[in-house]
C-alpha positions in Angstrom: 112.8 59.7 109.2 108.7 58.7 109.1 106.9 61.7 108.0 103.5 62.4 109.4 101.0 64.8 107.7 97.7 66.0 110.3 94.9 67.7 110.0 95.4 71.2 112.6 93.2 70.1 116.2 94.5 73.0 118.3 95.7 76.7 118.8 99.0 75.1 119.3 98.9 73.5 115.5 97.6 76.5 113.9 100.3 78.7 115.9 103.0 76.2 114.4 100.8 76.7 110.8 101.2 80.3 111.4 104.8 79.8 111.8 105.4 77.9 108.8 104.0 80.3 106.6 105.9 83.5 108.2 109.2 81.6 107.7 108.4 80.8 103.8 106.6 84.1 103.2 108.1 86.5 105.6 106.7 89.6 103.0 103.5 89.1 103.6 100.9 89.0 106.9 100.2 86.0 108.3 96.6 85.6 109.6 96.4 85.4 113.3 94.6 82.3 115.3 91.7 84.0 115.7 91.2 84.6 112.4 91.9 81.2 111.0 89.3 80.0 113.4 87.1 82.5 111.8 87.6 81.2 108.7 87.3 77.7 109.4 84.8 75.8 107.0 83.9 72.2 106.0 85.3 72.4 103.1 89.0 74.2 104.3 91.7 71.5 105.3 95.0 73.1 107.0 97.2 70.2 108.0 101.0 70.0 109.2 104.0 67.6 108.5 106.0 66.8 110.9 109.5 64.5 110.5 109.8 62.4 113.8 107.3 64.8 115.4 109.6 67.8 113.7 107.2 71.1 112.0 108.5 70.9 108.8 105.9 72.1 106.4 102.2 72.5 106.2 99.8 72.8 104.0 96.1 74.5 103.0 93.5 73.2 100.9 89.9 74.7 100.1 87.5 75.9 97.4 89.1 78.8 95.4 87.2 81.9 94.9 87.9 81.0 91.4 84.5 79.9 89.7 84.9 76.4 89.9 88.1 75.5 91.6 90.4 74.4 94.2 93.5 75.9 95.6 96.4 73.8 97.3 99.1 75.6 99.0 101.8 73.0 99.9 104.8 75.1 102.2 108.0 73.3 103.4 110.6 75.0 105.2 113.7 75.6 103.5 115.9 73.0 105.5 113.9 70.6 104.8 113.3 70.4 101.0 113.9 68.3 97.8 113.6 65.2 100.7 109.2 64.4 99.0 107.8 66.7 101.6 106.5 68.7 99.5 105.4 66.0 96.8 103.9 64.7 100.5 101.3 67.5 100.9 100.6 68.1 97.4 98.9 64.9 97.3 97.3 64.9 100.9 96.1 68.3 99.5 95.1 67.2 96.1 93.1 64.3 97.9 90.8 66.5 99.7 90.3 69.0 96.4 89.5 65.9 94.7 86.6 65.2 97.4 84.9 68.7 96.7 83.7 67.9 93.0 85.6 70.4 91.8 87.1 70.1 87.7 90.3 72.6 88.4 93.1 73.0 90.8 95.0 76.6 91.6 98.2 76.9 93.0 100.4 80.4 93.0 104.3 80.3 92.8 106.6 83.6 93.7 110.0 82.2 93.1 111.8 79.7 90.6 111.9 77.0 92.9 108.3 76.7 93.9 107.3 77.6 89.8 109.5 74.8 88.8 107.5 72.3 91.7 104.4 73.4 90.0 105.3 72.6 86.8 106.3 69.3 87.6 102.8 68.2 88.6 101.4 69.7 85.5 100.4 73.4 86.9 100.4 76.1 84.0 100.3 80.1 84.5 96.9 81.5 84.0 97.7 84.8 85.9 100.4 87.3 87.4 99.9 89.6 90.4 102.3 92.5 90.9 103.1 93.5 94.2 103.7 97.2 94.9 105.0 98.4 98.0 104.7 102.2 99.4 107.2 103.2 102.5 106.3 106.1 104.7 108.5 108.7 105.7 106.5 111.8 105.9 103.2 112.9 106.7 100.6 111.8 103.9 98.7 114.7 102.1 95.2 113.6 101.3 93.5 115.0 97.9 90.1 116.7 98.4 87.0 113.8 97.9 84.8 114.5 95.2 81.5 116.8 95.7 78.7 114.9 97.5 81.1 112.3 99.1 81.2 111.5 102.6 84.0 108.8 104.4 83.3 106.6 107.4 84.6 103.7 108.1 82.9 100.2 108.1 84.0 99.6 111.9 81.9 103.1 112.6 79.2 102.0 110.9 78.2 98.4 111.0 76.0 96.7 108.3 77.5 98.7 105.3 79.9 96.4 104.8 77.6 94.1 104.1 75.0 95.6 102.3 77.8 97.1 100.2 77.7 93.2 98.3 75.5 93.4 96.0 76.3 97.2 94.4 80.2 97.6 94.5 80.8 94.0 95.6 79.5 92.6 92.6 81.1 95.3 90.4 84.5 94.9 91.8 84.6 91.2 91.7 83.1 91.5 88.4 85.9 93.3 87.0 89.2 91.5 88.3 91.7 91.2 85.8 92.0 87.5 86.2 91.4 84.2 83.7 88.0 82.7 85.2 85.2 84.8 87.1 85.8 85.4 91.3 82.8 83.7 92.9 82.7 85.0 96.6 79.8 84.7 98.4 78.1 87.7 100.6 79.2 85.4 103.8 83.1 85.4 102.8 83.1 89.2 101.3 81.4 90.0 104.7 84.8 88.4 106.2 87.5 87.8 104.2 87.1 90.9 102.8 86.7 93.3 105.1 90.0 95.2 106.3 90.4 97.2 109.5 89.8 99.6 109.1 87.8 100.1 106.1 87.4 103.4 104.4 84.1 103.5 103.0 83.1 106.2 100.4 79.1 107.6 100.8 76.9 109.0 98.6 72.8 109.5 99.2 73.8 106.5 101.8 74.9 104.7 99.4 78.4 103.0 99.6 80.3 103.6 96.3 84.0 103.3 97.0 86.7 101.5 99.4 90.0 101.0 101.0 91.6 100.0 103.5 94.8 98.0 105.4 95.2 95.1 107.0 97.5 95.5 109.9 100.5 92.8 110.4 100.6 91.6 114.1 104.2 90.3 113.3 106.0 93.2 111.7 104.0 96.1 113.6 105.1 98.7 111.1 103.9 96.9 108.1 100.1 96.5 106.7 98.6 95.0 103.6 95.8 97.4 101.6 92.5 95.9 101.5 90.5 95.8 98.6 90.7 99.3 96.8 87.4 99.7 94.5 85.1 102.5 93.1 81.6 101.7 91.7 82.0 102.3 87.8 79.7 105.6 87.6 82.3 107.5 90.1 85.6 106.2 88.4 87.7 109.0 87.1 86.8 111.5 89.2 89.5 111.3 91.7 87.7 108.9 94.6 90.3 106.0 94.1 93.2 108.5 95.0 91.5 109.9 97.9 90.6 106.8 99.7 94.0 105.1 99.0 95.5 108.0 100.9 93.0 108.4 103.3 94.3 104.3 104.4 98.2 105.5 104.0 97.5 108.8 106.5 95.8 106.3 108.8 99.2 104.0 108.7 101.2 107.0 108.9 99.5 108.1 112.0 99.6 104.2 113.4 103.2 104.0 113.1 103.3 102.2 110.3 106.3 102.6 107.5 105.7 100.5 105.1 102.6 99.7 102.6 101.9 96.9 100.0 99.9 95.8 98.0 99.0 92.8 95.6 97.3 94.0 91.7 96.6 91.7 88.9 99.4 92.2 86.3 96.1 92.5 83.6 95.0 95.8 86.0 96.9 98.5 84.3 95.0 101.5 86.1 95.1 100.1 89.4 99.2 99.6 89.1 99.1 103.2 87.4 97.6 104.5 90.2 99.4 102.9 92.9 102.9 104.2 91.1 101.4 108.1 90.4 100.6 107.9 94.8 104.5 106.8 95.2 104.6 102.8 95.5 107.6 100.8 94.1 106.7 97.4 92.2 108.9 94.9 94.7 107.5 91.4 93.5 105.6 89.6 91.1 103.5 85.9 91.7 102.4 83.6 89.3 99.5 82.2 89.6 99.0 78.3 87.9 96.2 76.0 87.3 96.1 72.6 85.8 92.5 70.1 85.4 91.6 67.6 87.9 89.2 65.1 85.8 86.6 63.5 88.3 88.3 60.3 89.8 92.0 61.3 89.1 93.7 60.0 92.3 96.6 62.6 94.0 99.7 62.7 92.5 101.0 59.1 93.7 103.6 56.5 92.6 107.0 57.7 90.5 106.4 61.1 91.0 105.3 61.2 94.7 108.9 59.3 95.3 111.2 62.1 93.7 
């Protein structure tokens, strides 16, 4: 059978992109059109492969928030794998990483199968996330904020999102648990990292703690927390706990039953906190990296053929 790997043209191809990922990652949201228009960019390649015009994988490349990277995500539904689809997209993926400049590639693996792929093409593990899951069943009791705090939410109150960047933006990002500095720009935390809704903590004006849930337009009743983070002169004092539950009262009240959340395995008191408010570790992902010295070609010849 000829396979055929395409850049995504239409609603149509990112609605089958969409579908891709929900079959190989059915525990997590998938990002609706809209949003993937949203977050189109020059440097972002989502492209399908298709087996005598057949959907059967897809892949994303783009710049990784890593300091200095790349990040290929080659899927292939389970049908129709160990047949070089996979190897397929890597290297259409690899190819356009390659064309950024950039000296480092990223890849993530959840499962022995797709860590084993990895490690093939020379991907090591640099990090590990932990995914914790809270399910609802009962109302939510919220603890009291501290003194001096007041919560809105960034959809009430536009432009603190955004000016939010450079104060607990940059000491958030700062202090991920994770092998190489994030580098996000104000443009993609004003985007990418904004959930709805979005909990935002107040004092004097100034916006000093978040959190908030990303709803799932396929599984109604589940939702992905946003970014939790507390500026690093209020930590300890109780704000993390109350705008965590202030985000699972607002699920509870939205019909939603079921919370989760992905921590860095190297953030013990963010995983601490999550299990004292009731969530359940469910999953952990492996995240991998491997060089790519200027002018390497994409992963070609013997290997590409297995």
């Amino acid at each position: 059978m000829a396979l055929v790997i395409t850049p995504c043209a239409s609603d149509e191809d990112l609605e089958a992109w969409r579908q891709v990922r929900i079959a190989v990652v059915p525990y997590e949201r998938a990002q609706s059109v809209e949003e993937m228009r949203a977050h189109a960019g020059p440097d972002r390649l989502m492209v399908l492969a298709r087996e005598d015009g057949v959907v059967v994988g897809s892949g994303l490349a783009d710049r990784s928030e890593t300091s200095g990277g790349g990040s290929v995500v080659p899927r292939v539904l389970p049908e129709h794998r160990r047949r070089g689809v996979g190897t397929a997209l890597l290297d259409r993926l690899v190819a356009h990483v390659a064309g950024l400049g950039v000296p480092t590639l990223r890849a993530g693996a959840d499962d022995e199968g797709s860590l084993a792929f990895a490690q093939r093409f020379g991907f090591e593990e640099v990090n590990r996330e932990v995914e914790q899951t809270f399910r609802i069943d009962a109302p939510i009791a919220v603890a009291p904020a501290p003194d001096g705090i007041e919560v809105v939410t960034a959809q009430e109150r536009p432009g603190l999102w955004e000016a939010a960047y450079d104060g607990l933006g940059l000491e958030a990002l700062a202090d991920f648990a994770v092998d190489t500095p994030l580098d996000v720009t104000p443009e993609r935390w004003a985007t990418s990292w904004l959930a709805d809704p979005m909990f935002l903590a107040l004092h004097d004006g100034e916006v000093v703690g978040c959190a908030g849930l990303g709803r799932d337009p396929d599984q109604p009743t589940r939702a992905e927390n946003g970014l939790t983070a507390v500026r690093r002169a209020w930590r300890g004092r109780g704000l993390a706990v109350h705008l965590k539950q202030r985000a699972l009262a607002w699920a509870a009240d939205h019909g939603i039953h079921e919370v989760y959340t992905w921590t860095q395995d190297g953030n013990a008191a963010m995983r601490a906190l999550n299990t004292r408010l009731g969530y359940a570790t469910t999953r952990v992902g492996i995240q991998l990296a491997r060089p790519l010295p200027p002018g390497e070609p994409p992963f070609t010849g013997a290997l590409a053929q297995s």
